[in-house]
SELUM-964224 format. One record per residue (C-alpha): residue number from 1; chain; x, y, z. Coordinates in nm, 3 decimals, always signed. Layout:
 num cadena    east   north      up
 NUM      A       X       Y       Z
...
END
This chain:
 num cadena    east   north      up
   1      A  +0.000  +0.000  +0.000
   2      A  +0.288  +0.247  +0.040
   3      A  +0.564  +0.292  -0.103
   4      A  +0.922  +0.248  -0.027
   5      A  +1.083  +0.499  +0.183
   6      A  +1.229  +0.790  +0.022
   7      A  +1.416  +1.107  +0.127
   8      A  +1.359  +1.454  +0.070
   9      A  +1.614  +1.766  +0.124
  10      A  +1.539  +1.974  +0.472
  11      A  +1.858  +2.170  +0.398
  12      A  +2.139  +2.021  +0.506
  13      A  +1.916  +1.684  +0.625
  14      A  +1.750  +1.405  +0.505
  15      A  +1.374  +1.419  +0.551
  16      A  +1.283  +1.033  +0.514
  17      A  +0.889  +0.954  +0.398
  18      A  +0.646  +0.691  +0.274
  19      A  +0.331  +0.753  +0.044
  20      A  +0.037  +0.559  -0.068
  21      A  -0.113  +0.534  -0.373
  22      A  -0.228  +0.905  -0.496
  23      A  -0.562  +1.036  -0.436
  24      A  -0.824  +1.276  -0.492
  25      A  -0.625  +1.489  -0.168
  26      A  -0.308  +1.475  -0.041
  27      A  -0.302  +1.424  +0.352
  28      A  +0.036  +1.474  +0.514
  29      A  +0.010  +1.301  +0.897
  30      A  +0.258  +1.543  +1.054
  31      A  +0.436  +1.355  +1.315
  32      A  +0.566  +1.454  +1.701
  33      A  +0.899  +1.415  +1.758
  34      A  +0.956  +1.019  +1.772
  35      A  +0.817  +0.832  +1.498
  36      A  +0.946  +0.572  +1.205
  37      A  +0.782  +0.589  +0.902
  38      A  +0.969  +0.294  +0.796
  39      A  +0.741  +0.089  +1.082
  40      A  +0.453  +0.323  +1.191
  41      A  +0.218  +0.258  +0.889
  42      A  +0.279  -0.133  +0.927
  43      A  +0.173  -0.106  +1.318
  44      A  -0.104  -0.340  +1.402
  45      A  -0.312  -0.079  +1.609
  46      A  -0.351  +0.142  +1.306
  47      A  -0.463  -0.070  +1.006
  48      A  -0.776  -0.038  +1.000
  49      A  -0.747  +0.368  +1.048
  50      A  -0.506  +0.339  +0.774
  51      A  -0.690  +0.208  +0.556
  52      A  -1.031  +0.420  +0.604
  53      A  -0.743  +0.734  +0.555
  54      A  -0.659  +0.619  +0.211
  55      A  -0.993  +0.624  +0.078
  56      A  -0.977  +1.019  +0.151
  57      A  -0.660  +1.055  -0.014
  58      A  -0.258  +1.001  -0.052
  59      A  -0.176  +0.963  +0.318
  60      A  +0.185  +1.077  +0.361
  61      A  +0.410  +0.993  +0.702
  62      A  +0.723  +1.129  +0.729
  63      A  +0.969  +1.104  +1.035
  64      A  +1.091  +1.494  +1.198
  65      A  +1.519  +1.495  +1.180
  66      A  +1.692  +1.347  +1.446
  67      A  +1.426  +1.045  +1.476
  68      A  +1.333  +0.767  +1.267
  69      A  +1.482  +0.722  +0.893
  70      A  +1.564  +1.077  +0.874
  71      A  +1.906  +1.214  +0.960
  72      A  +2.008  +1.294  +1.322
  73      A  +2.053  +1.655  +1.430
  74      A  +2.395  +1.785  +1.446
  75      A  +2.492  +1.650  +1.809
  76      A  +2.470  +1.907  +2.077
  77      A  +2.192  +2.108  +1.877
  78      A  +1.820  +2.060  +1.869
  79      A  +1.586  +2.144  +1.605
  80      A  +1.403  +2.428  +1.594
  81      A  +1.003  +2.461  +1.465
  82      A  +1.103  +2.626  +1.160
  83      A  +1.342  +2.349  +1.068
  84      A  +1.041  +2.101  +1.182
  85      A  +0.799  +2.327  +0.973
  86      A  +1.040  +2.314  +0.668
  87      A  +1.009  +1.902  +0.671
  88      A  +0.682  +1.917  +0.584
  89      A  +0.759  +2.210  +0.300
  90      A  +1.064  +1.931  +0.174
  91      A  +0.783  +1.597  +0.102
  92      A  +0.522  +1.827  -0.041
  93      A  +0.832  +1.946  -0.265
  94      A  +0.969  +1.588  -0.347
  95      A  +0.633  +1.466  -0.413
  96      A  +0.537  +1.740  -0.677
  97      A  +0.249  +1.831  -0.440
  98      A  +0.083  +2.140  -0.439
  99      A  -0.144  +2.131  -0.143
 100      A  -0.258  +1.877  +0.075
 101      A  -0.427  +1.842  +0.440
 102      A  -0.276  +1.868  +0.715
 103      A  -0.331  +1.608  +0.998
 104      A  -0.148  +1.683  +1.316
 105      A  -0.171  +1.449  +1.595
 106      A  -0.138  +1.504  +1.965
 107      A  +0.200  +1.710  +1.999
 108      A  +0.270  +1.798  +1.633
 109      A  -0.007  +2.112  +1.657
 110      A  +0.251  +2.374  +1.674
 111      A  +0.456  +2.263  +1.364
 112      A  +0.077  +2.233  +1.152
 113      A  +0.005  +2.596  +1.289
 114      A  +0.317  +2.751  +1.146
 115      A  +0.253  +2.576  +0.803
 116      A  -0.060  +2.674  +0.769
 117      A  +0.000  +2.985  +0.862
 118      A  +0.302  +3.076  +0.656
 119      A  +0.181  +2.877  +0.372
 120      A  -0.216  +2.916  +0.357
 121      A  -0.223  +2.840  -0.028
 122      A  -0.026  +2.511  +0.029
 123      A  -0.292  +2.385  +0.300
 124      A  -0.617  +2.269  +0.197
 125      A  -0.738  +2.216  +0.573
 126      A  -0.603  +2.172  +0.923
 127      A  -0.685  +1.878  +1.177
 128      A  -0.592  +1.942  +1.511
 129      A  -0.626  +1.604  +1.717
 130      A  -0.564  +1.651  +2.102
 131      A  -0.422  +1.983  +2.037
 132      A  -0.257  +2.206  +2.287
 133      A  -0.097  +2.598  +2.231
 134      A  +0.075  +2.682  +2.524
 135      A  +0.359  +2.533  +2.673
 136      A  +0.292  +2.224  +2.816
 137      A  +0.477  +2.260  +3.130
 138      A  +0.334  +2.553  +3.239
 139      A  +0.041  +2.399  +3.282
 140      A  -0.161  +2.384  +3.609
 141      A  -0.472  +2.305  +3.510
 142      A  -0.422  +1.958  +3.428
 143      A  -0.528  +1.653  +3.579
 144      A  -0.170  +1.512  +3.607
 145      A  +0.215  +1.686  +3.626
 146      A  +0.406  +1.761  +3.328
 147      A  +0.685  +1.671  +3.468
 148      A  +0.546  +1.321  +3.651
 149      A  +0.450  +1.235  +3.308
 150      A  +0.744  +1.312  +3.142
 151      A  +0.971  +1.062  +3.360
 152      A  +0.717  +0.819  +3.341
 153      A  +0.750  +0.816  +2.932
 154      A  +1.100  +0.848  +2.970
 155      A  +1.103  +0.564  +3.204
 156      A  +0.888  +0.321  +2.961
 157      A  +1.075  +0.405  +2.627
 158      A  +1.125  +0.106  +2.430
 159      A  +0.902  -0.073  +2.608
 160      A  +0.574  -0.022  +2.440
 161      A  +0.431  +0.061  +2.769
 162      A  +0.358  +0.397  +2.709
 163      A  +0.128  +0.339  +2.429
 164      A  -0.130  +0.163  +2.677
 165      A  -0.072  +0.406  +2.944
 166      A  -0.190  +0.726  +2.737
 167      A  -0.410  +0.502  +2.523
 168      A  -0.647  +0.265  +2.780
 169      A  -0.931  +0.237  +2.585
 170      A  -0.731  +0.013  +2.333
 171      A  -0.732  -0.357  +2.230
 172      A  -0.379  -0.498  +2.405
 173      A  -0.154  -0.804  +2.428
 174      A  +0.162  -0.890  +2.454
 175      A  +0.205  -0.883  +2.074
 176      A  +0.081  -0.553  +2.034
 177      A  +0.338  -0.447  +2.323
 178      A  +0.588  -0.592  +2.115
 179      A  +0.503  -0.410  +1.839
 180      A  +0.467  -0.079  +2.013
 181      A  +0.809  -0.151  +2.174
 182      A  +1.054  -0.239  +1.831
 183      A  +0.846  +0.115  +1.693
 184      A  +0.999  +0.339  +2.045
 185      A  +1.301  +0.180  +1.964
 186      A  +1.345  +0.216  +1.607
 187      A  +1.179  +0.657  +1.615
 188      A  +1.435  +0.739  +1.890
 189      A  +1.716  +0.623  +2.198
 190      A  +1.571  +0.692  +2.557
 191      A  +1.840  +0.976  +2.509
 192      A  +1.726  +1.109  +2.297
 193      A  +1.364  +1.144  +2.402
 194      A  +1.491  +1.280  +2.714
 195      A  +1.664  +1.509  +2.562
 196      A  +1.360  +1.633  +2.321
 197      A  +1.156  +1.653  +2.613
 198      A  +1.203  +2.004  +2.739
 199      A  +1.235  +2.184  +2.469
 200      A  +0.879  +2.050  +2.285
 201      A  +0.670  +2.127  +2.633
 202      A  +0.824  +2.501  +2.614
 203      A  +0.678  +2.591  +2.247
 204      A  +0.450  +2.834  +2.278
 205      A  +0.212  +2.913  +1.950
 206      A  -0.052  +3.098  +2.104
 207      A  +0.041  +3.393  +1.874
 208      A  +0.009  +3.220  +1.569
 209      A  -0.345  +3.110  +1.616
 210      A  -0.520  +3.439  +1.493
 211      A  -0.297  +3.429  +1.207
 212      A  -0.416  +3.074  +1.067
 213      A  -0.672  +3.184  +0.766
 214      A  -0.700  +2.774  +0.675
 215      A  -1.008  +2.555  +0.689
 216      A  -0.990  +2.425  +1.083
 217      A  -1.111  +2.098  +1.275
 218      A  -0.960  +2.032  +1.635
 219      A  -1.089  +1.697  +1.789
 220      A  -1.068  +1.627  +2.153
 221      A  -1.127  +1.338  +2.363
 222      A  -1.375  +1.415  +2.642
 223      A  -1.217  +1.227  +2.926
 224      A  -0.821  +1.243  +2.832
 225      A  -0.622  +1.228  +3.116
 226      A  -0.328  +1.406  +3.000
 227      A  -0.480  +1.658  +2.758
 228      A  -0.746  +1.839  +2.860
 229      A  -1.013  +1.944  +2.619
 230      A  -1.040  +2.303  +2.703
 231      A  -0.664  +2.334  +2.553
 232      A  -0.845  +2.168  +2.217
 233      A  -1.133  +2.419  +2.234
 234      A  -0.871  +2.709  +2.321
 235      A  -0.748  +2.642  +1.992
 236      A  -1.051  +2.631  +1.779
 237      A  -1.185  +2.989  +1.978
 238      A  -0.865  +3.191  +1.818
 239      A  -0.908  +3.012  +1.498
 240      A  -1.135  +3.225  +1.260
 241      A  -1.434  +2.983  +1.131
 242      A  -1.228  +2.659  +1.310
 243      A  -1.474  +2.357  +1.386
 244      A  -1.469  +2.199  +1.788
 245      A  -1.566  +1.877  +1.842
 246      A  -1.574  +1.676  +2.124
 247      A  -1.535  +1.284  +2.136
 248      A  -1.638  +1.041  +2.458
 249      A  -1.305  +0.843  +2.535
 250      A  -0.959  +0.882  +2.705
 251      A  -0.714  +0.743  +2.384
 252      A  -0.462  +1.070  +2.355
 253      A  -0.454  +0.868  +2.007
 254      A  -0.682  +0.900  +1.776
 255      A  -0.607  +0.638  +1.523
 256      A  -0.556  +0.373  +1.732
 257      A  -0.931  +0.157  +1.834
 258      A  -1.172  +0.281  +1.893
 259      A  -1.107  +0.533  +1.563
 260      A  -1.411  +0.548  +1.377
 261      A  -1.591  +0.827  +1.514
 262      A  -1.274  +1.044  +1.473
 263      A  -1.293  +0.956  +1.184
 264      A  -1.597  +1.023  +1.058
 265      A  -1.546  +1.386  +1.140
 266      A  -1.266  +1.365  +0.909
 267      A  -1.453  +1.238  +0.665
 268      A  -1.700  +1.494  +0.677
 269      A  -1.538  +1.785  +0.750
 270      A  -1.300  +1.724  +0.441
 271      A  -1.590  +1.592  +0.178
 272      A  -1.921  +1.760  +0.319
 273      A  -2.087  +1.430  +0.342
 274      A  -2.069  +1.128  +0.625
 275      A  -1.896  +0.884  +0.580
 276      A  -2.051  +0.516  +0.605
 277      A  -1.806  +0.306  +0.820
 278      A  -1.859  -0.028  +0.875
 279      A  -1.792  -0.243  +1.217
 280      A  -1.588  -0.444  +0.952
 281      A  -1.337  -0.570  +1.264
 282      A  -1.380  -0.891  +1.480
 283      A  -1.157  -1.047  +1.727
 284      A  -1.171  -1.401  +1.598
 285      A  -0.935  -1.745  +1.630
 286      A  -0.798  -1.829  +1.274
 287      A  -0.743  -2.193  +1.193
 288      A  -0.517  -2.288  +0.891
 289      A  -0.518  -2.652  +0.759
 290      A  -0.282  -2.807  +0.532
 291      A  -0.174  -3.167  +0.454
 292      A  +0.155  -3.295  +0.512
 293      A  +0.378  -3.423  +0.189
 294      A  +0.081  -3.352  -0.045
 295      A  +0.292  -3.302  -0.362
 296      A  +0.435  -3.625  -0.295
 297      A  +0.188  -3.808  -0.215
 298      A  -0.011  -3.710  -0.526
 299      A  +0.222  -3.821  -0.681
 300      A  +0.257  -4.190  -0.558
 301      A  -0.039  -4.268  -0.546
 302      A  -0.200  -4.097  -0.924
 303      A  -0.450  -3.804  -0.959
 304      A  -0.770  -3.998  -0.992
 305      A  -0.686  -4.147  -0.620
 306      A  -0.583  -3.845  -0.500
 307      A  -0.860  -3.671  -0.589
 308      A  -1.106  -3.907  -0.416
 309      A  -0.805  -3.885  -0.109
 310      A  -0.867  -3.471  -0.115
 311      A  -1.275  -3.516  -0.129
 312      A  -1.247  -3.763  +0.194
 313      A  -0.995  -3.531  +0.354
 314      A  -1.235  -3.239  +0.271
 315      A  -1.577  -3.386  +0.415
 316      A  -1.363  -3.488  +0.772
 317      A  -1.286  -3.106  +0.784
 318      A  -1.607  -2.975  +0.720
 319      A  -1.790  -3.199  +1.011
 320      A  -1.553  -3.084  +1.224
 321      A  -1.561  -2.705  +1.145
 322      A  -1.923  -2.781  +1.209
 323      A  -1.891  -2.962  +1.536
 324      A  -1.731  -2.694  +1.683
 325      A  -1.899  -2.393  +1.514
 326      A  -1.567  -2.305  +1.310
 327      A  -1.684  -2.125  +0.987
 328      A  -1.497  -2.221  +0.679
 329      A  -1.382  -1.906  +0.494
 330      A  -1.216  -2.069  +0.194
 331      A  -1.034  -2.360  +0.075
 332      A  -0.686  -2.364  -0.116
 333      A  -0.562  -2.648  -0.264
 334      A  -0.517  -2.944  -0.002
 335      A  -0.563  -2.619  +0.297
 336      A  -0.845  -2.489  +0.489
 337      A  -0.887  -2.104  +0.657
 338      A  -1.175  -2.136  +0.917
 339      A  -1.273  -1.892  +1.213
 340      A  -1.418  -1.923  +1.498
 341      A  -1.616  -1.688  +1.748
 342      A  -1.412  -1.915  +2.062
 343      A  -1.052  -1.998  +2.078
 344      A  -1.089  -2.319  +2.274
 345      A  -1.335  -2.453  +2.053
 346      A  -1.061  -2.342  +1.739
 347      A  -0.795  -2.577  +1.944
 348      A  -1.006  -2.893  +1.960
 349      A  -1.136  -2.838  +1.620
 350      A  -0.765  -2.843  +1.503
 351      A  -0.698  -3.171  +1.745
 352      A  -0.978  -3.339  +1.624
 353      A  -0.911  -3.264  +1.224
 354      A  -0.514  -3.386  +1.319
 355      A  -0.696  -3.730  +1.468
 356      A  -0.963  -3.813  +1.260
 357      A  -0.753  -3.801  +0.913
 358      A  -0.490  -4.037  +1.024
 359      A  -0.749  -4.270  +0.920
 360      A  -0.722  -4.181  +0.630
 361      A  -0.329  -4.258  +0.618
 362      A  -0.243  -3.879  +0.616
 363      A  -0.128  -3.595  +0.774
 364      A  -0.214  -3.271  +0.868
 365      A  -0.048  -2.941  +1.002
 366      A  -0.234  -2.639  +1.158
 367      A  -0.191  -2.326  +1.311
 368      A  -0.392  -2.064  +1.501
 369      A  -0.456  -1.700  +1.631
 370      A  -0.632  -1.507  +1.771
 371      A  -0.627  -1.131  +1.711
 372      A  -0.840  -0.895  +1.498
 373      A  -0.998  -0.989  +1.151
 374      A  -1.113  -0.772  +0.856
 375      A  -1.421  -0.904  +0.749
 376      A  -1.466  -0.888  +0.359
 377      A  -1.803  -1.033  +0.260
 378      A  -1.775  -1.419  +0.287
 379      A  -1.392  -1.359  +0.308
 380      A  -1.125  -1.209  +0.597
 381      A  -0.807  -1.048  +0.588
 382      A  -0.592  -0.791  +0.794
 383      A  -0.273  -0.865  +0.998
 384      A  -0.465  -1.119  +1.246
 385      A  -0.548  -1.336  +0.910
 386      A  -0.169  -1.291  +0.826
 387      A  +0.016  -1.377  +1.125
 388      A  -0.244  -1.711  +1.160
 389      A  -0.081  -1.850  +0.837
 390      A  +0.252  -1.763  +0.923
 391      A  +0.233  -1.982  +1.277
 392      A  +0.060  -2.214  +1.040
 393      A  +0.413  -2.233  +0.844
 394      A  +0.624  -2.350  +1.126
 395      A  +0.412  -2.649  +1.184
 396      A  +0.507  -2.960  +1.134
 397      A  +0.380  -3.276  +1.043
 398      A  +0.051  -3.319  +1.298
 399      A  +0.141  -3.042  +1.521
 400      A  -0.105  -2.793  +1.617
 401      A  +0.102  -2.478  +1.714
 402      A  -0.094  -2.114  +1.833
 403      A  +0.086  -1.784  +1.922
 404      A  +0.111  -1.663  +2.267
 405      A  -0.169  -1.457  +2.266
 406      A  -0.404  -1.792  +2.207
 407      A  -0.199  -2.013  +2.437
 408      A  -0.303  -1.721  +2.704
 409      A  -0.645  -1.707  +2.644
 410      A  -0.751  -2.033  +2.706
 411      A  -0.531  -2.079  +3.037
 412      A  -0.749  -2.317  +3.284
 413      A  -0.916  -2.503  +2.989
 414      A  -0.706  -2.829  +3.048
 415      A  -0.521  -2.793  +2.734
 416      A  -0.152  -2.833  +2.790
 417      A  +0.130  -2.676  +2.549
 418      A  +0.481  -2.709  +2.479
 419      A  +0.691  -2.441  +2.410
 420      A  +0.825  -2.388  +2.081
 421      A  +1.044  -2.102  +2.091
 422      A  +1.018  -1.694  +1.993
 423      A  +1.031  -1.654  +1.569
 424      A  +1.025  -1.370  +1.366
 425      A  +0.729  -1.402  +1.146
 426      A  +0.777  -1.262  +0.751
 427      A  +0.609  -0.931  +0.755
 428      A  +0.467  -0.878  +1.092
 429      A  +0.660  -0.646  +1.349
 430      A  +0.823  -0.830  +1.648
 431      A  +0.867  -1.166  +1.788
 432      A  +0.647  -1.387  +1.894
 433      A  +0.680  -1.695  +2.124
 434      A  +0.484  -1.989  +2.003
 435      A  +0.352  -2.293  +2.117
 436      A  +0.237  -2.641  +2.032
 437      A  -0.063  -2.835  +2.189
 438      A  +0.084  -3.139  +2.337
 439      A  -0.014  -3.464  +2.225
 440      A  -0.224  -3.720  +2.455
END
């Protein structure tokens, strides 16, 4: 969906970026200070944000110097708005874009308000998400200390940690952790965060507001702990013509679940109309199927008995899948995808497919997840599909091997496991400590 990263010239520095596919809008998500636009758009929490974005338009991350892919600052100075401001000036530039939206999420307000106000024909709107004007630190009005919180993030860099802290209304495991974690580590050093700190809870924009001519929208969660909404609605009031709206929740994140009603504001505010979004996300177990040696044993034994092999193989699934409400979502050569609304039930469905074909002399492999599913009509994708058929790939011959996250969700169920090591799974963020359901 996007492409490679890229680099654009910021003076002196490197401003790396990624792009999707172009659009009827350009929509440039203008980052805080620690991000990695080589990871962020691949992050589990935001696909299905990410997705409902590029409908709108090119969506276009790029990572602020001295964190992510771009280059570091020269060592001893920091970076200064302007040169932050100028980043966003370099993409456009690069990209051959004229305009585009401007979509700055908790922290990044200041650098979007000097943008848009410098360069109101180069800014087709402004979206302020859990905005704030005045230096952070100052403030005394909040419902915890600036400075409590910043040695707390400080504290839980690399970790992932963070990310749940700020954001409690979000789905979490350990996987997700993970994945939060390898993106802290790869945007910026604990060092460097600490040392970024200070000076980003000291700019002060308040000035600037008046000055911003640009189409406005500032979204605010109602019940954020950290960021109260009255700084949002500060913001809109010095705006001319800016759009307030409030949200119920307490995510400081809004593209993380729950996202929709964000960003359906979006939507409107940007095409006049509302925007349709479907609950198109379940938390579902994924079984994959495959037989063992297929290839060969098609071979030995000639296609016409094969064939009849494959149907027999085929009906022992289905009255399985059906015995413990698994729902087959499609078939692929000698393999099976099925889902189920219960991860125990997706366990013993697997152990009883593995048992009941060795009658008929073969072999099966499976593996399963649990995690959230895209549903596409009869069909299901997204990166809880994905990483299902990669644990599926490091079975062997009648194991049954789950992730973590499965193994943990059906602790007391008197199904034992045996460990089978942390992998690195093609194309999804992390590692991830499997585990195979031991044999009677």
């Amino acid at each position: 969906m996007f492409s490679e990263t890229r680099y654009a010239r910021n003076g002196d520095l490197r401003v790396a970026y990624r792009a999707s596919r172009e659009g009827p809008r350009d929509i440039v998500f203008v980052p805080n200070w620690f991000t990695c636009c080589e990871h962020f758009p691949e992050l589990p929490s935001l696909q299905g944000w990410v997705e409902a974005m590029t409908s709108l338009g090119r969506l276009i991350f790029f990572d602020q110097p001295g964190t992510g892919a771009s280059d570091p600052i020269t060592p001893g100075a920091l970076p200064t708005l302007e040169q932050w401001t100028d980043s966003i000036t370099a993409v456009l530039d690069d990209l051959g874009s004229r305009e585009a939206v401007l979509f700055a999420a908790v922290g990044a307000f200041p650098t979007g308000a000097l943008f848009a106000a410098t360069y109101p024909s180069r800014t087709t709107a402004l979206v302020v998400l859990e905005g704030y004007a005045e230096p952070i630190r100052e403030r005394t009005d909040g419902l915890v200390d600036p400075e409590e919180v910043r040695a707390a993030m400080i504290a839980m860099w690399g970790t992932g940690e963070w990310m749940h802290v700020i954001n409690p209304d979000m789905p979490w495991n350990e996987e997700i952790r993970a994945a939060w974690a390898r993106h802290d580590r790869l945007a910026a050093s604990p060092a460097t965060v600490a040392l970024m700190l200070p000076l980003v809870s000291e700019l002060d924009v308040r000035a600037l507001l008046p000055t911003i001519r640009v189409p406005t929208l500032v979204v605010h969660r109602a019940d954020d702990l950290f960021l109260l909404p009255a700084w949002g609605k500060y913001i809109a009031d010095h705006i001319s013509g800016a759009k307030y709206v409030e949200l119920p929740g307490r995510n400081v994140l809004h593209f993380v679940e729950p996202w929709r009603d964000s960003f359906q504001e979006f939507y409107e505010f940007l095409t006049g109309h509302r925007a349709e979004v479907a609950e198109d996300r379940v938390l579902a177990t994924v079984l994959f199927t495959d037989i063992v040696d297929s290839t060969r044993r098609a071979a030995e034994i000639g296609d016409r008995d094969w064939h009849a092999l494959l149907d027999a193989h085929d009906a022992v699934v289905r009255s399985q899948l059906a015995r413990f409400r698994g729902r087959e979502v499609n078939r692929s050569g000698d393999g099976f995808l099925a889902m189920f609304d219960g991860p125990q039930r997706a366990i013993r469905c697997a152990m009883a497919i593995r048992e009941a074909v060795q009658a008929l002399g073969i072999q099966v492999r499976a593996g399963l997840h649990t995690g959230e599913c895209e549903v596409r009509g009869d069909d299901i994708g997204g990166i809880g599909v994905h990483i299902g058929a990669r644990v599926s790939a490091l079975a062997g011959p009648n194991d049954v091997v789950v992730s973590s996250t499965l193994r943990d969700l059906v602790i007391g169920s008197g199904l034992e496991f045996e460990e089978r090591g942390t992998h690195e799974l093609k194309g999804v963020p992390g590692e991830w400590r499997l585990f195979a359901v031991a044999t009677a």
